[in-house]
C-alpha positions in Angstrom: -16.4 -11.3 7.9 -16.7 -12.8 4.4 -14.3 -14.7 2.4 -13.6 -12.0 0.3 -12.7 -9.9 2.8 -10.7 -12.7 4.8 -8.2 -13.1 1.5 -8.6 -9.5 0.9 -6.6 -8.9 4.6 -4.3 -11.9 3.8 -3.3 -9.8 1.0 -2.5 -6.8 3.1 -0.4 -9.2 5.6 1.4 -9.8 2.5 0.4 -13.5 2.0 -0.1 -14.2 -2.0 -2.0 -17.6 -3.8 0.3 -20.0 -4.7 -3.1 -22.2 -5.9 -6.5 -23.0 -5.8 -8.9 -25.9 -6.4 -11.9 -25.4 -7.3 -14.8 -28.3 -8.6 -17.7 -27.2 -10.4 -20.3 -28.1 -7.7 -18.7 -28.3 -4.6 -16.1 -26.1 -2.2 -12.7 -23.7 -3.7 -9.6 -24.8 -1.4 -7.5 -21.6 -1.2 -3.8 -22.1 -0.6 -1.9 -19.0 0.4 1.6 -18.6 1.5 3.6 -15.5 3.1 6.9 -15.6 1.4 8.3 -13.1 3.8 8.0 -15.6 7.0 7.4 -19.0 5.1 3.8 -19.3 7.0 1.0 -21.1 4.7 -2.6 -21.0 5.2 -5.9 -22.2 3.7 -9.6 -21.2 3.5 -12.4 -22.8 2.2 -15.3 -21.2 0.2 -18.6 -22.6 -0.4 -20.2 -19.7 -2.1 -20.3 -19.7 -5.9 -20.6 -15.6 -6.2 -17.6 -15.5 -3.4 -16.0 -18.1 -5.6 -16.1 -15.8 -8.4 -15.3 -12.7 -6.6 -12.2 -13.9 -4.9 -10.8 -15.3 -8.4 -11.6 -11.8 -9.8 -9.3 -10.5 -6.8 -6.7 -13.1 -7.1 -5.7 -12.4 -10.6 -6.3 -8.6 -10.4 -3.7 -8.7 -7.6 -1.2 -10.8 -9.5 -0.8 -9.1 -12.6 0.3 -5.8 -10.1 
């Protein structure tokens, strides 16, 4: 499963981004937190087109 799909599926468990950290050469740090049931989580993505893809997603899915 790619990243994209693994935040993509967050999303649907109703988990949102409350930040990401992301350095021009190296690894995004994705911090996600379910406000329903308090539980946090946090991926890592290495990929610069998956980088771009999930940031795409992430503020597609906040301005809903």
């Amino acid at each position: 499963m790619s990243d994209l799909e693994k935040v993509r599926k967050m999303y649907d468990n109703g988990f949102r981004c409350i930040r990401y950290d992301d350095t021009s050469d190296g690894d995004m740090c994705i911090y996600f937190k379910n406000f329903d049931n308090e539980e946090s989580q946090a991926i890592r993505v290495r990929s610069f087109e998956e980088k771009m893809q999930i940031k795409n997603f992430i503020n597609q899915s906040s301005m809903k």
